[in-house]
C-alpha positions as CSV (number, residue, x, y, z in Angstrom):
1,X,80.5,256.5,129.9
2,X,80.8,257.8,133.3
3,X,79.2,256.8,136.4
4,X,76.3,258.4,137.9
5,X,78.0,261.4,139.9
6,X,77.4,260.8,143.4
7,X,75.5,264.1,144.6
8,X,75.2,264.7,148.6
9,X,71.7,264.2,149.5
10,X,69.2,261.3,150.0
11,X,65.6,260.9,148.5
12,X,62.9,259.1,150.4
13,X,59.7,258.7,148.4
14,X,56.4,258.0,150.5
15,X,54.0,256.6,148.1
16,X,51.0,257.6,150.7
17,X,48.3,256.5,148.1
18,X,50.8,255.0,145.4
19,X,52.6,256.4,142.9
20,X,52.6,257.8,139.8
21,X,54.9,259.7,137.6
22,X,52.8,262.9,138.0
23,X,53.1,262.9,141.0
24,X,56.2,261.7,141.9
25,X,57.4,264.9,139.4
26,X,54.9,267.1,141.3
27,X,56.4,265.7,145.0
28,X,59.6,266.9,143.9
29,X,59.0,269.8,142.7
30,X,57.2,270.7,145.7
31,X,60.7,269.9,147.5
32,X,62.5,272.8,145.9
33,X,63.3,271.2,142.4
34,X,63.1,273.6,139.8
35,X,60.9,273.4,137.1
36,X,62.6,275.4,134.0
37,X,65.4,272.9,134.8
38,X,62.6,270.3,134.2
39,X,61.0,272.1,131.5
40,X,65.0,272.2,129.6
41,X,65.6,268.6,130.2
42,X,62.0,267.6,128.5
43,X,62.6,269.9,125.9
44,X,66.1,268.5,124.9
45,X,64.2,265.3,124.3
46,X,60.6,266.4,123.0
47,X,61.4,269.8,121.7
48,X,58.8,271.7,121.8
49,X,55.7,269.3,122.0
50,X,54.9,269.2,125.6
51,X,53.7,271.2,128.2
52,X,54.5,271.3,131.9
53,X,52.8,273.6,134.6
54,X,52.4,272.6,138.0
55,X,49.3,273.3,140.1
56,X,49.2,274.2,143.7
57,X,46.6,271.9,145.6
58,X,45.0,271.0,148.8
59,X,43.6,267.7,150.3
60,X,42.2,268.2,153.7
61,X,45.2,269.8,155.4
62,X,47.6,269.1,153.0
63,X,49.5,271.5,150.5
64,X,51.3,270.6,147.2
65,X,51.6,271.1,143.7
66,X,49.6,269.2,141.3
67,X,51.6,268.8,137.6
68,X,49.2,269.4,134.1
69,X,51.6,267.5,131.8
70,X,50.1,266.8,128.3
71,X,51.4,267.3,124.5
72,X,50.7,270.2,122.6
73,X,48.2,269.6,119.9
74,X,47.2,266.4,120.7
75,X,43.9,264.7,121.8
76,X,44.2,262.3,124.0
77,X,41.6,260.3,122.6
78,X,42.9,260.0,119.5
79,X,46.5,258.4,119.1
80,X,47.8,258.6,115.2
81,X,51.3,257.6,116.0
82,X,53.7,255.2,117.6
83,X,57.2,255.5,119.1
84,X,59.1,252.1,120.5
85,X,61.0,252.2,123.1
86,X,64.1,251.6,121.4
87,X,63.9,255.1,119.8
88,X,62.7,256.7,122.9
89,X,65.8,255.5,124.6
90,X,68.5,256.6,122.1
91,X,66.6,259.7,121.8
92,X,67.1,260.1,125.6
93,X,70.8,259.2,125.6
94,X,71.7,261.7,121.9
95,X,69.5,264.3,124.1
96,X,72.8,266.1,125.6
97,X,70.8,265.5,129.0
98,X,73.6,266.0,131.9
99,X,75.1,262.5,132.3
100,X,73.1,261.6,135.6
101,X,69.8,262.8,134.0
102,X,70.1,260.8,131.3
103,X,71.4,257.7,133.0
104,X,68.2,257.9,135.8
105,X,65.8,258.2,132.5
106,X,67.2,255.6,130.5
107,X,67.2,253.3,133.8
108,X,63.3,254.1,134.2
109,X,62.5,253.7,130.7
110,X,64.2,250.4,130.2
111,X,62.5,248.9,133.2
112,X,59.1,250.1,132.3
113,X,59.9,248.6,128.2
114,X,61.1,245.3,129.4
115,X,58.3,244.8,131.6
116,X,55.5,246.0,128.7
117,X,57.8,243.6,126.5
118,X,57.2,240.6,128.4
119,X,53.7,241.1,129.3
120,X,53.1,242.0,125.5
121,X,55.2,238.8,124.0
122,X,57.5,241.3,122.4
123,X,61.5,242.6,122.5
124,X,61.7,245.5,124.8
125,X,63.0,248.0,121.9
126,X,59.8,246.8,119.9
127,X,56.9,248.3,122.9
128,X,55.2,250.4,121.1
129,X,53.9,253.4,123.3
130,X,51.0,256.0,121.1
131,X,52.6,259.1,120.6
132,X,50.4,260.9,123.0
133,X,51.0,258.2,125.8
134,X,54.9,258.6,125.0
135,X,55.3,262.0,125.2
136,X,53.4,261.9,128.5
137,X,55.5,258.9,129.8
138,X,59.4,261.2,128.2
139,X,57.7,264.4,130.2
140,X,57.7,262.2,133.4
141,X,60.5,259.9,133.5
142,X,62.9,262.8,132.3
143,X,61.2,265.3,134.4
144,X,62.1,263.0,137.7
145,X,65.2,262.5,136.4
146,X,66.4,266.0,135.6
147,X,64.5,267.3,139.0
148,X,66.7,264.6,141.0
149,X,69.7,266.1,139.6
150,X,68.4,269.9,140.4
151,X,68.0,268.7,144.1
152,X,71.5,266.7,143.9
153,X,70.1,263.5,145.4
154,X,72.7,260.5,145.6
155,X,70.6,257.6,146.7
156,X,66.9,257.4,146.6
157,X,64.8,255.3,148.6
158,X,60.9,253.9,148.6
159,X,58.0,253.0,150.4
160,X,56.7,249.5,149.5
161,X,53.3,250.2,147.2
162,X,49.9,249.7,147.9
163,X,47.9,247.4,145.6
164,X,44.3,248.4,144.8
165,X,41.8,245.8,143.1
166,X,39.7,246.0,140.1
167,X,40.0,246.8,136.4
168,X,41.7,249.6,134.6
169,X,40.7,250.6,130.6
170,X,44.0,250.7,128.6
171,X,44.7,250.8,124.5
172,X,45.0,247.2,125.0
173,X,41.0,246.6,126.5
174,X,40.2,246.4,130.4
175,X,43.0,244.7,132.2
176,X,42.5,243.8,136.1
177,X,44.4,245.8,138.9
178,X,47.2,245.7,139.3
179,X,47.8,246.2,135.6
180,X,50.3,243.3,134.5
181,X,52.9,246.1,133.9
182,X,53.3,247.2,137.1
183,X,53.3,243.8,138.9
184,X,55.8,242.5,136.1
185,X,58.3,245.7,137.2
186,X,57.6,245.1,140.3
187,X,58.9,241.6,140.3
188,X,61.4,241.5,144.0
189,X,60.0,244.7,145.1
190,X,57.9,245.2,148.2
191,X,54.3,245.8,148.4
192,X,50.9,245.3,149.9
193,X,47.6,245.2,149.2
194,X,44.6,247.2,150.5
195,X,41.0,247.4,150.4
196,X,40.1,249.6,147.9
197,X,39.5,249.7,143.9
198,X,41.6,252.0,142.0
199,X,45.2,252.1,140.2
200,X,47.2,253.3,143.1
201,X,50.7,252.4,141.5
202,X,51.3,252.5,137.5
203,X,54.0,251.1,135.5
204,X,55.9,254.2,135.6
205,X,55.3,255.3,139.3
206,X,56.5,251.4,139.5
207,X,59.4,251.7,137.1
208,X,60.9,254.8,139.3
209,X,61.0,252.6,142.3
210,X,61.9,249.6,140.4
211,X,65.0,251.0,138.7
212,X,66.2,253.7,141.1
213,X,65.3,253.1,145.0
214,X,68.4,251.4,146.1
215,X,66.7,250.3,149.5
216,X,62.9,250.1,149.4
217,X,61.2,249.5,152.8
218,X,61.5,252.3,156.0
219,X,62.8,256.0,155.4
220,X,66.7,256.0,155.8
221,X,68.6,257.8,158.5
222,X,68.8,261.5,157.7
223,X,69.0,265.2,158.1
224,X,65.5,266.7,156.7
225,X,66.1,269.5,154.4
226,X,62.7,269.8,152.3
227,X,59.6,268.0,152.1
228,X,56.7,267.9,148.9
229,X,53.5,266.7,148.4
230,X,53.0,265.6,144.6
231,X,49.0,265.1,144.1
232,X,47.2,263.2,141.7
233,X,43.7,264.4,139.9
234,X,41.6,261.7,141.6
235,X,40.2,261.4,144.8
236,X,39.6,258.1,146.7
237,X,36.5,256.7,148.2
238,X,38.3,256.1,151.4
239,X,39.0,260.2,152.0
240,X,42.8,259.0,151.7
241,X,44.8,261.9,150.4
242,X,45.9,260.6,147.2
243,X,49.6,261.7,146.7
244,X,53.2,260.8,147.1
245,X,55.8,262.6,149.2
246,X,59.3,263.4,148.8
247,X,61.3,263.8,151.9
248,X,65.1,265.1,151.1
249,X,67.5,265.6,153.9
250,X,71.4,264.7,154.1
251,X,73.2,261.4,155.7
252,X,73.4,261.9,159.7
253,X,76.3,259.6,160.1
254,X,79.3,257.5,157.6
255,X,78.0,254.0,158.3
256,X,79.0,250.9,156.2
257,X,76.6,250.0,153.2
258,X,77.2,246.3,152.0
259,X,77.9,245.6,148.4
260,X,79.2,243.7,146.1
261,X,82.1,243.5,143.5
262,X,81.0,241.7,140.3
263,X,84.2,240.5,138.2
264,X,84.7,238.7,134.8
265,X,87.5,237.9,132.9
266,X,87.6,238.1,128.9
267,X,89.4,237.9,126.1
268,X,87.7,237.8,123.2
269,X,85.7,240.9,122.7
270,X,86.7,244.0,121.2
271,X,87.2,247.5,122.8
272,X,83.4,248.7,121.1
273,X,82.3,245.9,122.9
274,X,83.8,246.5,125.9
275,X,82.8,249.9,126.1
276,X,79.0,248.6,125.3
277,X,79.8,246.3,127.9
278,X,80.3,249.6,130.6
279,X,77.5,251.2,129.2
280,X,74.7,247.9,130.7
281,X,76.7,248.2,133.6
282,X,76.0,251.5,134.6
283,X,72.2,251.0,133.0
284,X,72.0,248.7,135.3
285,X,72.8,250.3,138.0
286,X,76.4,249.6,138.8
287,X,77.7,252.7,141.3
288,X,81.4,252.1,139.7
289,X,82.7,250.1,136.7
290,X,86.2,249.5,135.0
291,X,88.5,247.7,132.8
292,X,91.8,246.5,133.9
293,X,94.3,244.7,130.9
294,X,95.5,241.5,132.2
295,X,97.7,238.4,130.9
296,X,95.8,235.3,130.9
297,X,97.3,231.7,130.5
298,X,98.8,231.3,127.3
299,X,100.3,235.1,127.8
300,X,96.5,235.9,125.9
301,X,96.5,239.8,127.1
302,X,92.9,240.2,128.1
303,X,90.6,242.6,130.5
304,X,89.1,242.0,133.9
305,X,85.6,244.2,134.1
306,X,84.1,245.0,137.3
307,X,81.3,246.5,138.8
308,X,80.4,247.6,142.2
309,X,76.9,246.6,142.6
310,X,74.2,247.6,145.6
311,X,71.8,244.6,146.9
312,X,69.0,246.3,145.2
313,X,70.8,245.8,141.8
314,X,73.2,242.8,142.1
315,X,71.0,240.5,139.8
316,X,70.5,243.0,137.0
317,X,74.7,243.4,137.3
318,X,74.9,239.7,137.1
319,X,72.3,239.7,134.1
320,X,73.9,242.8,132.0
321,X,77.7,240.9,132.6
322,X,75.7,237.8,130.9
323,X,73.8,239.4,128.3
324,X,76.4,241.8,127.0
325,X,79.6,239.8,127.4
326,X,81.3,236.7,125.4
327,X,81.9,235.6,129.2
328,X,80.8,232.5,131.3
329,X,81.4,233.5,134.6
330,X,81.5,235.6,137.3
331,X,82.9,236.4,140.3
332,X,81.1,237.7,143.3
333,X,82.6,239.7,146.4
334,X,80.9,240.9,149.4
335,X,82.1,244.1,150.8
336,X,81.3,247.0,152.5
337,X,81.5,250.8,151.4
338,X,82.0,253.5,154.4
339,X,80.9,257.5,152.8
340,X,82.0,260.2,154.6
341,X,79.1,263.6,154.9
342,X,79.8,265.7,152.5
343,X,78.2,268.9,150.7
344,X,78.8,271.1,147.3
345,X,79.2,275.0,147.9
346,X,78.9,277.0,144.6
347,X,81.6,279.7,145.4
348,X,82.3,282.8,143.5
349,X,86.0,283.8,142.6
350,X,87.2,285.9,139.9
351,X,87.1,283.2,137.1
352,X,83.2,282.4,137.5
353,X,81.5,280.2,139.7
354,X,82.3,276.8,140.5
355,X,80.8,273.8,142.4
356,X,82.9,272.4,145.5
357,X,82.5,269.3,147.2
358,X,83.6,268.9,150.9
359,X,83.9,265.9,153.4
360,X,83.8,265.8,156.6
361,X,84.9,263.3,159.4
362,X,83.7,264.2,162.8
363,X,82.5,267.5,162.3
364,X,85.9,268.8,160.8
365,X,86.6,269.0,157.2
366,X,89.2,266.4,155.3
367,X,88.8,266.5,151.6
368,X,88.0,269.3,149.3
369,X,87.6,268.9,145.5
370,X,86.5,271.5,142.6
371,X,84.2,270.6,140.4
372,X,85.7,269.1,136.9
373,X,83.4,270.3,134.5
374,X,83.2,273.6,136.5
375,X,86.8,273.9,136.3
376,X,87.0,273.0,132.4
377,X,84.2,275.6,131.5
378,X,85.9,278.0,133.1
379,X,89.4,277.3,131.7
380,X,88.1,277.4,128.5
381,X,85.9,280.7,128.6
382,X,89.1,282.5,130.0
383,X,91.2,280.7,128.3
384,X,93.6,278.8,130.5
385,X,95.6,276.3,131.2
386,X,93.4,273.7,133.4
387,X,96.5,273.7,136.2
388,X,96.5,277.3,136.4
389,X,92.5,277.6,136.2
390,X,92.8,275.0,139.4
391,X,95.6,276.9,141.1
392,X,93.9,280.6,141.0
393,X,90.4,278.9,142.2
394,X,91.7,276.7,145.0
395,X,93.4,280.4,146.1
396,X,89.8,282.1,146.4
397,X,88.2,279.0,148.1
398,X,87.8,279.9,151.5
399,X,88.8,277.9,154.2
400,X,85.5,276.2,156.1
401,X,87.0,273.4,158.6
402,X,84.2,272.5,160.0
403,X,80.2,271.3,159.1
């Protein structure tokens, strides 16, 4: 599979009062995602058993949307059916979601299913969510995930959570707060706890953060472009305004983000494997991966895998190498990535619209590249060559030197 297009803009989530899926769905929304593009992805997965409005709503001087997300024909106090997460996840992945959706949603849901799994004794494919509670937990995760690809965010970063105390009723009987769920995703992650009772983080508002902020702490360096206010239905005894907000804006500068390169030689697995192999990489959250044949000793021909691995997601790289590889070590390398700003103009020409990403170094413009499924779609619907499709298109570009 491929990567995770990169995208051009950043994602800072505020979980004012915590975070929840709703929420988080409603936040971005609120930012200028848009929600028939939410309302496709969902339906792809679900067909047609959920629906999704969103709400406006005010706290105190606040404005936002508020999202009424629940499954058609079911009550929610009555649950007749289970799904596992096993099935939820290949259902996600054989949903023809665009690649990035579907790689964000399978990230979220195998967090949140690993973390049910090992609070519940159980493998994570074998969680069992009710049907209600899955469809409800599908809408959300693939919601974020399609509305993150509508707004073309690249790297997403979070507020550490705030804990509340008590005890929450769940199909598994009252559990104390924070439910084990969300404290067993949130294993490495930031938090802190306050002084009220309440569930101000669940697993999946966890599981978002979890599997996709790639630098939780302080809002990143940026450009503001949009902001949203997500709200949740309940209101807290403190008068806190209970929602989460979504601040999207663009890099300000190119500055050097350290990394790592993870490596492993093998040569004793097959190409399926291999390729499985790629697949946990990029689950995991690898921001490249590849195979390179190699000779080892012995002339046994072989392949070197590698990943490129953030800080947030080193040790799930290191883990999915392990688990999904015949190998028994690694190699590790420290390095640093430099990105230059860039944006995507759709532009019009006389073949159809396509997508156009440009860079820019000091204000003036040094890479321009078309879109390659934009440029396959339209080489097929007119029924061209792909050079000449690229030739007549890069003719109607015009010419923008500078940001």
């Amino acid at each position: 599979m491929k990567p995770i297009s990169d995208g051009s803009r950043i994602l800072y989530l505020d979980a004012v009062s915590g975070i929840a899926g709703d929420m988080t769905l409603a936040a971005l929304i609120h930012a200028g995602a848009d929600l028939n593009a939410v309302r496709d992805a969902v339906r792809l997965v679900t067909g047609d058993q959920v629906v999704i409005e969103s709400l406006d709503h005010k706290s105190g001087s606040l404005v936002g949307l508020r999202m009424d997300v629940r499954a058609k024909g079911h009550d929610h106090h009555h649950h007749d059916h289970d799904r596992n997460a096993g099935s939820i996840i290949e259902s996600i992945r054989a949903a023809g979601l665009s690649e990035r959706t579907m790689r964000r949603a399978v990230a979220v849901f195998s967090v949140l299913a690993e973390a049910e799994g090992h609070v519940h004794g159980v493998g994570a494919d074998k969680v069992h969510f009710h049907e209600v509670g899955a469809l409800d937990s599908i809408a959300d995760i693939v919601g974020i995930a399609a509305a993150l690809d509508d707004l073309d965010i690249a790297e997403i970063h979070a507020s550490a959570l705030p804990m509340g105390a008590g005890f929450v009723r769940t199909q598994h009987g009252i559990m104390p707060l924070p439910a084990p769920a969300t404290l067993e995703v949130l294993k490495g992650y930031p938090v802190h706890g306050i002084d009220v009772e309440g569930e101000f983080v669940t697993p999946t508002g966890a599981a978002v953060c979890a599997a996709l902020a790639v630098e939780p702490g302080r809002m990143p360096s940026m450009l503001i472009d949009s902001i949203g206010y997500g709200f949740g239905s309940r209101e807290w005894p403190d008068h806190r305004p209970n929602c989460v907000r979504a601040v999207v804006g663009r890099p300000d500068e190119a500055k050097a983000i350290p990394e790592y390169e993870i490596a492993a030689n093998i040569d004793d697995m097959t190409p399926d494997d291999v390729s499985r192999l790629m697949d946990a990489l990029y689950e995991a959250g690898a921001l490249d991966a590849w195979v390179t044949p190699i000779q080892m000793k012995k002339g046994r021909p072989a392949w070197c895998v590698s990943a490129i691995a953030s800080s947030r997601d080193r040790g799930r790289i290191q883990a999915a190498f392990f688990d999904e590889s015949t190998t028994i070590g690694i190699r590790i390398f420290a390095l640093e990535r430099v990105k230059l700003k860039y944006r995507i103009d759709t532009v019009a020409t006389s073949l159809g619209e396509v997508r156009v990403k440009r860079a820019f170094r000091d204000g003036r413009e040094v890479n321009m590249s078309i879109e390659s499924d934009d440029l396959r779609r339209i080489a097929a619907e007119r029924g061209l060559s792909l050079k000449r499709a690229r030739a007549t298109v890069l003719r109607e570009i015009p010419d923008r030197t500078t940001t």
